[in-house]
C-alpha positions as a Markdown table, in Angstrom:
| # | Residue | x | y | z |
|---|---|---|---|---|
| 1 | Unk | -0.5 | 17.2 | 7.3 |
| 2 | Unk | -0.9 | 20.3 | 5.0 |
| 3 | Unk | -3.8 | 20.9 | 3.1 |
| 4 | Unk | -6.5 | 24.3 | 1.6 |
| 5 | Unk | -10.0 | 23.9 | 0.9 |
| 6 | Unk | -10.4 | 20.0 | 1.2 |
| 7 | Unk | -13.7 | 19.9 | 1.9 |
| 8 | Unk | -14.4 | 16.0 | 1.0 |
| 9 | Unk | -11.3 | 14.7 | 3.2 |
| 10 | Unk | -10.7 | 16.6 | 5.5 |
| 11 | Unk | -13.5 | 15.9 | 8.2 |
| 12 | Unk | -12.7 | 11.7 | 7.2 |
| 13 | Unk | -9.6 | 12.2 | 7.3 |
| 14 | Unk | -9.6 | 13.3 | 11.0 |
| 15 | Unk | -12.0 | 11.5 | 12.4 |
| 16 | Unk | -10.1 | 8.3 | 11.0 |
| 17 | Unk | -6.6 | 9.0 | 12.1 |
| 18 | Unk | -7.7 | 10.7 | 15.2 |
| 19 | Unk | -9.4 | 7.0 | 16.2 |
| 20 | Unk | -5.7 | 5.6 | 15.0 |
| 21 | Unk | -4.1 | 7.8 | 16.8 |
| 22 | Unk | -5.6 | 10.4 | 18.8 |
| 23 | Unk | -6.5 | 14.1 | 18.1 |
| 24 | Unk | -4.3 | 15.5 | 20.6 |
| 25 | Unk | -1.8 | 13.6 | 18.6 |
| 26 | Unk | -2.5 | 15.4 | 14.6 |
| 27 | Unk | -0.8 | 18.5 | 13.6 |
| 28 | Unk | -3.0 | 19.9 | 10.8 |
| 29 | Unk | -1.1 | 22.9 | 8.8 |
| 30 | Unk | -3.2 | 25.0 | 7.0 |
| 31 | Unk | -3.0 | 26.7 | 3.3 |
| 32 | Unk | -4.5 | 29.3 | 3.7 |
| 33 | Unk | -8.1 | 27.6 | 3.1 |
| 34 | Unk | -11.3 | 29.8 | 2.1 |
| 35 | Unk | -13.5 | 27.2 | 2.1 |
| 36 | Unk | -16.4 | 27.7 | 5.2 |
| 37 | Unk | -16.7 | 24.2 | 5.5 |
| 38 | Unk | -12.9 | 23.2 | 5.5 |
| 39 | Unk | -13.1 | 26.2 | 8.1 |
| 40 | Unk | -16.0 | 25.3 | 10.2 |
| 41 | Unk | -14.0 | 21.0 | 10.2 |
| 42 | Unk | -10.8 | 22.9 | 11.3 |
| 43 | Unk | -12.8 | 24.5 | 14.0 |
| 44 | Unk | -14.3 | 21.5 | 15.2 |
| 45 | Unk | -10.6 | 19.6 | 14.8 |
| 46 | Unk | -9.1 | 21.9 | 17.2 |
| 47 | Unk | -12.2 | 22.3 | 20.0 |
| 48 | Unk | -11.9 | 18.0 | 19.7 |
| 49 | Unk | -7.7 | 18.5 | 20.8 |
| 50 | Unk | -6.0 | 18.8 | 17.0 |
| 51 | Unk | -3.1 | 21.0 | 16.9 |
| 52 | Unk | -4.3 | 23.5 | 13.9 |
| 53 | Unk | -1.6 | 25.6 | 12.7 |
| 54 | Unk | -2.2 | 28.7 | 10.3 |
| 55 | Unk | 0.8 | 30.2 | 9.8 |
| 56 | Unk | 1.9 | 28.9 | 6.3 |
| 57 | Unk | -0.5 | 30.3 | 4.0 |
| 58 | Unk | 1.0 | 30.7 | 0.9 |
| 59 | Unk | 2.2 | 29.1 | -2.1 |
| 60 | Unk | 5.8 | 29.2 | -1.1 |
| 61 | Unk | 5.0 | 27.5 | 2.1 |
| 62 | Unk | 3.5 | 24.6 | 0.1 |
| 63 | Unk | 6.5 | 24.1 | -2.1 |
| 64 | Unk | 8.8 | 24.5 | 1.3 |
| 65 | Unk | 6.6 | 22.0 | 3.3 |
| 66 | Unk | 9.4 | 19.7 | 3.6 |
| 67 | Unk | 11.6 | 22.2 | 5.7 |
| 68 | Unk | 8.8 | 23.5 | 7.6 |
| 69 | Unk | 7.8 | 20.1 | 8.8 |
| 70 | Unk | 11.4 | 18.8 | 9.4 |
| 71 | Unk | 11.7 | 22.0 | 11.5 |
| 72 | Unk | 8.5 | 21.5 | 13.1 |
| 73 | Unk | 9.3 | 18.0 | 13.8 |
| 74 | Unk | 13.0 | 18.8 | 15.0 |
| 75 | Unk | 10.9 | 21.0 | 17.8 |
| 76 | Unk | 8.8 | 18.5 | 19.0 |
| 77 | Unk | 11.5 | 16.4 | 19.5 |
| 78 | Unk | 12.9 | 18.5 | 21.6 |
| 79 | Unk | 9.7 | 20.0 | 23.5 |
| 80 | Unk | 7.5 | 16.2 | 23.4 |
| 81 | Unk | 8.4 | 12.6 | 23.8 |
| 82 | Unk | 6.4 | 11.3 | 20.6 |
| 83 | Unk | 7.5 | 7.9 | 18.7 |
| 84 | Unk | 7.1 | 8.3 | 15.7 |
| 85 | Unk | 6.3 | 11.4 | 13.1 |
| 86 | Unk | 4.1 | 10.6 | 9.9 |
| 87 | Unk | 3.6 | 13.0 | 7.0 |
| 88 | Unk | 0.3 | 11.9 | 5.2 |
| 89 | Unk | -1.2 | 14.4 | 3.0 |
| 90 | Unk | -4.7 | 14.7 | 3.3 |
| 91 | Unk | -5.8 | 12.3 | 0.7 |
| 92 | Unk | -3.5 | 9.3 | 2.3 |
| 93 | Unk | -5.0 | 7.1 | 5.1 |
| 94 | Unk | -2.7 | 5.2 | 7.2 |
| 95 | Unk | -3.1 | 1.5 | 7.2 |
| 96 | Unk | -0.9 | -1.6 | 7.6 |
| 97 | Unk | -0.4 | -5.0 | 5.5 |
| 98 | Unk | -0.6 | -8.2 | 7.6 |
| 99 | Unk | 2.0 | -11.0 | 7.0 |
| 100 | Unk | -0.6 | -12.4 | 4.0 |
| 101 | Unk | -1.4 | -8.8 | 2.6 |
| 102 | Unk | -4.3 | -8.1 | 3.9 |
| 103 | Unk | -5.2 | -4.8 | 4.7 |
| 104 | Unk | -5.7 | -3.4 | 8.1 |
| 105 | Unk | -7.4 | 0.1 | 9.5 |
| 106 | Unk | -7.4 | -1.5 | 12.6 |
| 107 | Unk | -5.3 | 1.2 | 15.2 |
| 108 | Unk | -4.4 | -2.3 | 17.3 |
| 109 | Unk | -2.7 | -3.5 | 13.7 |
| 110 | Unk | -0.9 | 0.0 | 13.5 |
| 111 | Unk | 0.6 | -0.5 | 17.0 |
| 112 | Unk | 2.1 | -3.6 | 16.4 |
| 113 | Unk | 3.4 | -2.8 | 13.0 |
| 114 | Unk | 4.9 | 0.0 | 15.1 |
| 115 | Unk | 6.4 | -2.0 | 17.7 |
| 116 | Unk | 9.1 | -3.8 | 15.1 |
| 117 | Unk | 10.7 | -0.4 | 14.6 |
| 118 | Unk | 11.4 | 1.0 | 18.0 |
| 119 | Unk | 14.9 | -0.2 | 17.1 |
| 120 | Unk | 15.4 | 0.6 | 13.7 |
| 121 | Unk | 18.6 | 3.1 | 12.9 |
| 122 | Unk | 17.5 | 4.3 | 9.2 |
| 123 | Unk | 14.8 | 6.0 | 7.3 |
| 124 | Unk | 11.9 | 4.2 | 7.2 |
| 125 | Unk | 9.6 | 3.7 | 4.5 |
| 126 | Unk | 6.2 | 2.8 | 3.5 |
| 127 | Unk | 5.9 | -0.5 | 2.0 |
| 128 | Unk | 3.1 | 0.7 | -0.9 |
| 129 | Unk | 0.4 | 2.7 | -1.9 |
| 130 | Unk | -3.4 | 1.3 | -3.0 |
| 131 | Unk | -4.9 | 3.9 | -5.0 |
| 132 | Unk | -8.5 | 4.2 | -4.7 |
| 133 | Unk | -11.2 | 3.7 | -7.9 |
| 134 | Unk | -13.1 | 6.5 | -8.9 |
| 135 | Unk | -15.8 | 3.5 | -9.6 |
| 136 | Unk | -16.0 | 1.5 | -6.6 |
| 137 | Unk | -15.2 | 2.0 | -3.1 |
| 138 | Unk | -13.5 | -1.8 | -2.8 |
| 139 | Unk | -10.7 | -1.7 | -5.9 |
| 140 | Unk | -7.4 | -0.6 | -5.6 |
| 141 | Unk | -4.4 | -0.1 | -7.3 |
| 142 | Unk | -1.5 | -1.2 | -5.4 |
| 143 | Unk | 1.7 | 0.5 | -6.4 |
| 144 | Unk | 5.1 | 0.0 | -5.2 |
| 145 | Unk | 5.7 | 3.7 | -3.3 |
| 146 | Unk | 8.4 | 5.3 | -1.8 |
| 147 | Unk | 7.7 | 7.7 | 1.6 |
| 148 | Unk | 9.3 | 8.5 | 4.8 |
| 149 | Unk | 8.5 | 8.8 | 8.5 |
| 150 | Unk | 10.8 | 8.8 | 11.3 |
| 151 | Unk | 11.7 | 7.5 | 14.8 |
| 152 | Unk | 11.8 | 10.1 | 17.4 |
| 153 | Unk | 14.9 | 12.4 | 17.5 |
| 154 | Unk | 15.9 | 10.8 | 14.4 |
| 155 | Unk | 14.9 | 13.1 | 11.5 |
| 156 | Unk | 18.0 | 15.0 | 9.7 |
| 157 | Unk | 16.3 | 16.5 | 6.3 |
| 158 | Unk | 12.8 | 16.1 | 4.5 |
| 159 | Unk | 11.9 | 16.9 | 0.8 |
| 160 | Unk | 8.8 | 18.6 | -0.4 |
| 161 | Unk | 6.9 | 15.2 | -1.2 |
| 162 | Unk | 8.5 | 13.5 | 1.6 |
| 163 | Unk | 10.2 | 10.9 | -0.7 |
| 164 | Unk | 13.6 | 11.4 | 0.4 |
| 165 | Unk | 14.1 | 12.1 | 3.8 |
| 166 | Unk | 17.3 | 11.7 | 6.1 |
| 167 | Unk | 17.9 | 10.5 | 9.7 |
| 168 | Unk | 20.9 | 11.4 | 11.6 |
| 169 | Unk | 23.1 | 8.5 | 12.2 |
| 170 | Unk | 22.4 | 5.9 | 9.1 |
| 171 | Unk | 22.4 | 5.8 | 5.5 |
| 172 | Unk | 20.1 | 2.9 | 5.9 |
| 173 | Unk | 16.8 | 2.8 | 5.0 |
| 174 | Unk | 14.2 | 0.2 | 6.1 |
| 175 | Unk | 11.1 | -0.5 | 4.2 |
| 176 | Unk | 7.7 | -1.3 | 6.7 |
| 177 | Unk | 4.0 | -3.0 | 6.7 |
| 178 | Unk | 2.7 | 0.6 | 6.5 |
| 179 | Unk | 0.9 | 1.7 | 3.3 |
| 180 | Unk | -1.4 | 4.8 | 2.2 |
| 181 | Unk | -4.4 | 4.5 | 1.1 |
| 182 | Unk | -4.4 | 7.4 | -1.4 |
| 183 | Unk | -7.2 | 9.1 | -2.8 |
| 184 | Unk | -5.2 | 9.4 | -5.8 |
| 185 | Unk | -8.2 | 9.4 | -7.9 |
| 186 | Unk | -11.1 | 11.8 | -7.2 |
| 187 | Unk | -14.0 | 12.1 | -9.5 |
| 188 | Unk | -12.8 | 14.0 | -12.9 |
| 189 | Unk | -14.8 | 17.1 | -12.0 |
| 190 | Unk | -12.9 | 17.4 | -8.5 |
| 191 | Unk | -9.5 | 16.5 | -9.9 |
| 192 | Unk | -9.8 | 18.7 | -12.3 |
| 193 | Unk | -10.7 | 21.6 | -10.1 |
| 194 | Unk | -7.9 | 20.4 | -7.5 |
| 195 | Unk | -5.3 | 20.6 | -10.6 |
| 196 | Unk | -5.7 | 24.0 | -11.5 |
| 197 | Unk | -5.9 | 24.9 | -7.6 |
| 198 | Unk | -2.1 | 23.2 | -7.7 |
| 199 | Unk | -0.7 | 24.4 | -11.2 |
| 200 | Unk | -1.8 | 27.6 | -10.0 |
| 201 | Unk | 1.4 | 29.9 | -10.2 |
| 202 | Unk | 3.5 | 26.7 | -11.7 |
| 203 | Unk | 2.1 | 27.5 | -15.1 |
| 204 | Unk | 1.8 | 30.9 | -17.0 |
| 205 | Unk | -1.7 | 29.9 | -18.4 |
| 206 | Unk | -3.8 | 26.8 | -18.5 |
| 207 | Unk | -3.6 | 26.5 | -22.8 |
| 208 | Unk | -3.1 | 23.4 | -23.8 |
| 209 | Unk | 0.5 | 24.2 | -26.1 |
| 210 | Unk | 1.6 | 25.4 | -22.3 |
| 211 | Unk | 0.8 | 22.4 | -20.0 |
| 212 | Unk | 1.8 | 19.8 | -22.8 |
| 213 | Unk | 5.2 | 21.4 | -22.6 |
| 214 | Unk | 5.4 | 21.6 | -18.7 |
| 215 | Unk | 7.7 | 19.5 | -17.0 |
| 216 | Unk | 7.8 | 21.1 | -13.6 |
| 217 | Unk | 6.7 | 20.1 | -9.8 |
| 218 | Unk | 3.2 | 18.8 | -10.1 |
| 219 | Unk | 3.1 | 18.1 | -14.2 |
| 220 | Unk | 1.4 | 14.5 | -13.2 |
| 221 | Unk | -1.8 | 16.9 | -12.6 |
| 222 | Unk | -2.1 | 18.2 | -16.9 |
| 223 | Unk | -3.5 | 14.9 | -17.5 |
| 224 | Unk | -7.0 | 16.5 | -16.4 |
| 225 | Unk | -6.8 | 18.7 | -19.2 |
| 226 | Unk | -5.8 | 17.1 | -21.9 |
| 227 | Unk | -8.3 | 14.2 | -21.6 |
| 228 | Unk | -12.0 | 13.6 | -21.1 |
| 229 | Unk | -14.0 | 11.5 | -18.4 |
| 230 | Unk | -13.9 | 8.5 | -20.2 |
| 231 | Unk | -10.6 | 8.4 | -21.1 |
| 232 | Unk | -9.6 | 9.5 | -17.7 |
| 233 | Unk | -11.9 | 6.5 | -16.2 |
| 234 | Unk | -10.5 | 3.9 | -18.8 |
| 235 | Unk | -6.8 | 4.9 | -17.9 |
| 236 | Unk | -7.9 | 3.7 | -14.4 |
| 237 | Unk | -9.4 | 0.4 | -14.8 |
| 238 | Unk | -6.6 | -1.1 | -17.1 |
| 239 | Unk | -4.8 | -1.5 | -14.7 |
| 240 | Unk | -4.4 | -4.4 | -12.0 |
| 241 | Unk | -6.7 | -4.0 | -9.2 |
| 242 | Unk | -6.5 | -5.8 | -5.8 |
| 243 | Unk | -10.2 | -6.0 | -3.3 |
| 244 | Unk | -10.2 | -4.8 | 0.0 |
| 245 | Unk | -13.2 | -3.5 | 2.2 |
| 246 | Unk | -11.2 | -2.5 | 5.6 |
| 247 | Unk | -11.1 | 1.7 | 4.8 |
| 248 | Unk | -14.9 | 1.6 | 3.9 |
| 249 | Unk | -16.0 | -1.1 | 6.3 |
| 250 | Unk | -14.0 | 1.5 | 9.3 |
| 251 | Unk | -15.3 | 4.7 | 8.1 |
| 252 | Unk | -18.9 | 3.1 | 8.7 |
| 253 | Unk | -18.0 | 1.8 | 12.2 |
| 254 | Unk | -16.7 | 6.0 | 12.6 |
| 255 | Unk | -19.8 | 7.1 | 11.4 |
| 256 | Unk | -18.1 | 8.2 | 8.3 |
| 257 | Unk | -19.1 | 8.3 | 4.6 |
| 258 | Unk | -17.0 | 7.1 | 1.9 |
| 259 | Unk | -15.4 | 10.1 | 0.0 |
| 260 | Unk | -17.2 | 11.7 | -3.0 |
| 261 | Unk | -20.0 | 8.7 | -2.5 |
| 262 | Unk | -22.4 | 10.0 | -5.1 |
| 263 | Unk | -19.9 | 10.8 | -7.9 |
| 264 | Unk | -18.3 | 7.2 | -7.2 |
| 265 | Unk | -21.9 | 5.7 | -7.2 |
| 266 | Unk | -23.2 | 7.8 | -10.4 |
| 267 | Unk | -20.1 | 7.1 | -12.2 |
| 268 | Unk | -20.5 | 3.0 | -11.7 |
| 269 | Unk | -23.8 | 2.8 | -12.2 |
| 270 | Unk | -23.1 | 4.6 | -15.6 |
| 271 | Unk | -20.2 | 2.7 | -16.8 |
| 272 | Unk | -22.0 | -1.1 | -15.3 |
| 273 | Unk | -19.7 | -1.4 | -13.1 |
| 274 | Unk | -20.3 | -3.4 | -9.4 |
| 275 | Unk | -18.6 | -3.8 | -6.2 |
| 276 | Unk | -18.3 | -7.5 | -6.9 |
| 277 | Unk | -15.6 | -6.3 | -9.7 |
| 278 | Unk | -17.4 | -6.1 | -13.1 |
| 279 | Unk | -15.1 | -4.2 | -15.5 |
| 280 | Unk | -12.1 | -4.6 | -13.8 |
| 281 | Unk | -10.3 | -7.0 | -16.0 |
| 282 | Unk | -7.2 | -7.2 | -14.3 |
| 283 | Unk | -8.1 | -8.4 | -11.2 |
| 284 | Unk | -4.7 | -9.9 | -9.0 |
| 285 | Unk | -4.6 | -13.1 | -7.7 |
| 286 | Unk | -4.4 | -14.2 | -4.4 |
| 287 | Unk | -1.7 | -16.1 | -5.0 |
| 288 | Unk | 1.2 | -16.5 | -7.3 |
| 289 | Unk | 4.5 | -18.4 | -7.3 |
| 290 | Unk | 6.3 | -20.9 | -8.9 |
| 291 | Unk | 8.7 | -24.0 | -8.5 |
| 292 | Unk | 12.1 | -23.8 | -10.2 |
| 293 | Unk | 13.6 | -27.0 | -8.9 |
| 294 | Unk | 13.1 | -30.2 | -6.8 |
| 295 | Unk | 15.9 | -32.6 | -5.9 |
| 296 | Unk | 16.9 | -35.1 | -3.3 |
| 297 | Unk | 19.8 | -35.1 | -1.0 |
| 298 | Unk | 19.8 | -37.8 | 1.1 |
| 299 | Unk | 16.8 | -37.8 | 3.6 |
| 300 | Unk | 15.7 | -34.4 | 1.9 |
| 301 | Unk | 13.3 | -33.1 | -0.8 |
| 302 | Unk | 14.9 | -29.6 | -1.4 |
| 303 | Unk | 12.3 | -27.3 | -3.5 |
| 304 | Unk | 13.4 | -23.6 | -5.1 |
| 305 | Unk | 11.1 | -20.8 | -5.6 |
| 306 | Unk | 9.5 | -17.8 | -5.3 |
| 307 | Unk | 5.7 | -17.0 | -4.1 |
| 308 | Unk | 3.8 | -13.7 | -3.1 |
| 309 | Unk | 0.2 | -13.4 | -1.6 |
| 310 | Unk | -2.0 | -10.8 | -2.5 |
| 311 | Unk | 0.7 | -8.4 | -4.6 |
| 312 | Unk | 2.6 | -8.1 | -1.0 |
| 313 | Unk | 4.2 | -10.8 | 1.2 |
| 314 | Unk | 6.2 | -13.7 | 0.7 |
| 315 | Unk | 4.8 | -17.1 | 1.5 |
| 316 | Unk | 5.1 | -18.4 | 5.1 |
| 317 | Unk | 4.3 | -22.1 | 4.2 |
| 318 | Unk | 5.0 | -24.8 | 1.7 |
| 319 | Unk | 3.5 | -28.5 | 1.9 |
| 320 | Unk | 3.3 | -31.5 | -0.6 |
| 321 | Unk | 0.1 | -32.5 | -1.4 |
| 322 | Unk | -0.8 | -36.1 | -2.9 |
| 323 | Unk | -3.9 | -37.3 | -3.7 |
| 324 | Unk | -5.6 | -34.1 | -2.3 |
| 325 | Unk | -4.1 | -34.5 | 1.2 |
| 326 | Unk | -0.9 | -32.8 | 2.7 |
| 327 | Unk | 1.8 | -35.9 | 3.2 |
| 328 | Unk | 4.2 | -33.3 | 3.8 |
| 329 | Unk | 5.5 | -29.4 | 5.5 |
| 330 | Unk | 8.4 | -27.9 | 4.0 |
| 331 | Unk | 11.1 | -25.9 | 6.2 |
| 332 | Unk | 12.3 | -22.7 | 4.5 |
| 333 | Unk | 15.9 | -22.3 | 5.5 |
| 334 | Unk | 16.3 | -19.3 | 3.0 |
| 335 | Unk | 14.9 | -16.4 | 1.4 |
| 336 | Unk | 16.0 | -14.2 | -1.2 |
| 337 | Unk | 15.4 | -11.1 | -2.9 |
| 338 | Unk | 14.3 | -11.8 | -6.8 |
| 339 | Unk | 14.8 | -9.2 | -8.9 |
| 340 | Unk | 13.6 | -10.8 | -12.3 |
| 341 | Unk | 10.4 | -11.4 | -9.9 |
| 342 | Unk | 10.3 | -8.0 | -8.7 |
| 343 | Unk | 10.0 | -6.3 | -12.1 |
| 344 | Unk | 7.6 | -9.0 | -13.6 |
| 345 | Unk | 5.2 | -8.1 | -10.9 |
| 346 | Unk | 6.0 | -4.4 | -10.1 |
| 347 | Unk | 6.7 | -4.9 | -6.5 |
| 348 | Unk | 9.5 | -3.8 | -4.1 |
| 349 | Unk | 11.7 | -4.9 | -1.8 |
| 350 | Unk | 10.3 | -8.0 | 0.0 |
| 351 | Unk | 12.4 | -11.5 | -0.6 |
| 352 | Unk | 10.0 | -13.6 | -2.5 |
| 353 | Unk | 12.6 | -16.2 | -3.3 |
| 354 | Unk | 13.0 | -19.2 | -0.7 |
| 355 | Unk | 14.9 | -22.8 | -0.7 |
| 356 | Unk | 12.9 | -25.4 | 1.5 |
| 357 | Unk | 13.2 | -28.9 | 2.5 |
| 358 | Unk | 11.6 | -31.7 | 3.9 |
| 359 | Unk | 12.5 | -34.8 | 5.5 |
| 360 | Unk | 11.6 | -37.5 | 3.1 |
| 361 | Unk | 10.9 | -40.0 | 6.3 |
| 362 | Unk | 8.5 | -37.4 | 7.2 |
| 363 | Unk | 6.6 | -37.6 | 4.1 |
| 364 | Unk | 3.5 | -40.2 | 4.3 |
| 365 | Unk | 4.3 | -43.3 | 2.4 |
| 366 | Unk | 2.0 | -43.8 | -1.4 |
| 367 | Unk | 1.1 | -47.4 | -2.5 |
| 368 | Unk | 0.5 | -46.3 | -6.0 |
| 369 | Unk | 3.9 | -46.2 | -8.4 |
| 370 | Unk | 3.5 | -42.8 | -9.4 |
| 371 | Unk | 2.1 | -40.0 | -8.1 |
| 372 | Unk | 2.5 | -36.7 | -9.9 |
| 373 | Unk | 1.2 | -34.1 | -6.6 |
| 374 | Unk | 1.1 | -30.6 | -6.0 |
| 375 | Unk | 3.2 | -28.2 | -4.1 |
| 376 | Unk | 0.8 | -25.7 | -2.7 |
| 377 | Unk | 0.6 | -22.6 | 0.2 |
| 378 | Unk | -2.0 | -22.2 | 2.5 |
| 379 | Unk | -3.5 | -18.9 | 3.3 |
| 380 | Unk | -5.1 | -18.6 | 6.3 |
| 381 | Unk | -7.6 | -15.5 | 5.3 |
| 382 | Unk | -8.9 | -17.4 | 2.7 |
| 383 | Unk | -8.8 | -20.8 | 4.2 |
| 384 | Unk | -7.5 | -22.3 | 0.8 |
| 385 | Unk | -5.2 | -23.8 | -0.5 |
| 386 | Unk | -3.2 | -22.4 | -3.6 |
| 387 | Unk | -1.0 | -24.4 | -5.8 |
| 388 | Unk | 2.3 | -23.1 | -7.2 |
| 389 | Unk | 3.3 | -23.2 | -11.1 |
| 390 | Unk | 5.9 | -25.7 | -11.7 |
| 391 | Unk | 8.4 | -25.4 | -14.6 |
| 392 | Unk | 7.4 | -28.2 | -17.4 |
| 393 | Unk | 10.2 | -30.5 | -16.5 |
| 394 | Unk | 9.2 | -30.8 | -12.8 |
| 395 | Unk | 5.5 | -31.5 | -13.5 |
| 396 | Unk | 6.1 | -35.3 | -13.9 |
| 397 | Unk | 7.8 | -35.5 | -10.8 |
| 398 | Unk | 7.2 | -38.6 | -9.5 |
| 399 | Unk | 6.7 | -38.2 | -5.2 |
| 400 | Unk | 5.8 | -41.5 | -5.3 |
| 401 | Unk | 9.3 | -42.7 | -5.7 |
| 402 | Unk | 10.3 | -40.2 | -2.9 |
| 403 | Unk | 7.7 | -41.2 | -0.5 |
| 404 | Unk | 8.8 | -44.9 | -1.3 |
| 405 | Unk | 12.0 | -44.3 | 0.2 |
């Protein structure tokens, strides 16, 4: 990780992936900091066991982190017997999804999460990146995100934002349960200040005709001058927002603070917003899917689909319900990959789709003559059970008939 002057983040930042991982294990470049606090934390870091480098100072080293880290990291590989090598910035925690997309800071989630990749040739990739609220400490935006990290003696080239990164022997790329959660969104006053630290030496001057004409590295950051706090808290909250307490609930058990606390709290309190959600309109569900078709073939109900929980994972079980009471478990012998489901719901990668059967002797027998039912998943955090959309033509499907077989 490379950072300068991140007073907030830096002291969470190690304490947390120092429990993940260990601090003997963190290599902490820094920019050239100024700050006596981000001093005094690197201190501290490196009497605990981090490795504190301070030989890349300068702008130019920023902008050629990519090389310098995939140098770095072709060095250890020779001199240290490490896994794995992540590149989180300072502002990204590490955390993993679980097979219902829940997150997890938990370091015995990160390990096993780890363990499905020991084998993998390619790149591989985060799976997604929940961007934190400047209101509330439990709302995120989950985004679709693309990152890199790398098996051991693996790494062949690395770009500045660590986007595009190579391994040696594969073109392939594989995408993981591993996520950031990115601090994307820091109170305006910070962001602001943290902009012009970056645009620093991108930009000739910080006019307004200038940065609304910039289109270099870093030109996301402008936004914090040409809008106010309002606008730059309503831009935020339009968007879909997804709960999770595991980063806050962790940095407690750590001793830790949530970052910029008493912005976040003044902000909310301001605006009337509440941890339980209030003004976040767009709120996803836990569930959503839908049924494209039913049909019979001989002893078997076959059902066609596609279902995500929480924004993330692909259902894991299907059953018939009638009357309020499973009669039946679908099979999926099938997944696929829907891209017209993909784009709907801004996701990546994971293959919603599925075709699934039952055995219709396996289904309970119905005395009534029609019985219309409900497909539904079950999600296991929750403890509920979530019904699936059905197009118009299947929602007079009779099961009755079926189970009457």
């Amino acid at each position: 990780m490379m950072q300068k002057n991140e007073e907030e983040l830096l002291s969470k930042w190690i304490a947390y992936h120092s429990y993940l991982v260990g601090h003997e294990n963190l290599f902490i470049f820094d920019n050239g900091s100024e700050s006596s606090i981000t001093k005094e934390q690197l201190s501290k870091a490196k009497a605990k066991g981090c490795n504190i480098i301070v030989k890349y100072t300068t702008k130019d080293d920023y902008e050629n982190r990519g090389d310098i880290f995939c140098d770095f990291i072709k060095r250890l590989d020779q001199e240290s017997n490490f896994d794995y090598y992540m590149l989180i910035d300072c502002d990204e925690f590490l955390a993993t999804l679980d097979n219902e997309g829940v997150v997890s800071c938990d370091k015995s989630a990160l390990q096993l999460e780890l363990l499905k990749y020991e084998n993998t040739q390619g790149t591989l990739l985060i799976d997604s990146q929940f961007y934190n609220s400047s209101v509330s400490p439990y709302w995120y935006n989950k985004q679709p995100y693309r990152k890199c990290f790398f098996r051991h003696g693996t790494i062949k080239s690395l770009d500045q934002g660590f986007h595009w990164g190579k391994v040696k022997e594969s073109d392939a790329e594989k995408r993981t349960g591993l996520v950031h959660i990115h601090f994307h969104n820091k109170p305006y006053r910070i962001a602001r200040l943290h902009a012009e630290e970056k645009l620093r030496g991108r930009v000739p001057d910080f006019s307004l005709e200038t940065l609304a004409s910039y289109r270099g590295k870093g030109f996301h950051l402008v936004r914090y001058f040409t809008e106010d706090e309002e606008r730059f808290i309503a831009n935020q909250i339009c968007l879909n927002h997804i709960y999770s307490a595991s980063l806050i609930t962790k940095l407690k058990e750590l001793g830790q603070g949530w970052p910029y606390a008493e912005d976040v709290s003044a902000t909310a309190s301001n605006l009337g917003f509440s941890d339980a959600g209030d003004g976040f309109k767009k709120q996803l569900k836990t569930f959503n899917g839908s049924i494209d078709n039913i049909k019979t073939e001989q002893d078997q109900l076959i059902i066609s689909g596609w279902g995500i929980i929480r924004h993330a994972k692909p259902v894991s079980n299907i059953y018939l319900m009638l009357d309020n009471k499973t009669r039946g478990r679908f099979e999926i012998v099938s997944r696929q990959v829907r891209e017209d489901v993909n784009e709907m719901l801004n996701v990546r990668g994971e293959p919603l789709g599925f075709v699934a059967r039952v055995q219709i002797s396996n289904i309970s027998s119905h005395d009534s003559e029609e019985v219309l039912g409900k497909l539904c998943t079950f999600v296991d955090f929750d403890g509920e059970f979530f019904e699936f959309d059905m197009r118009r033509h299947l929602q007079v499907f009779n099961y009755a008939l079926v189970a009457s077989k």
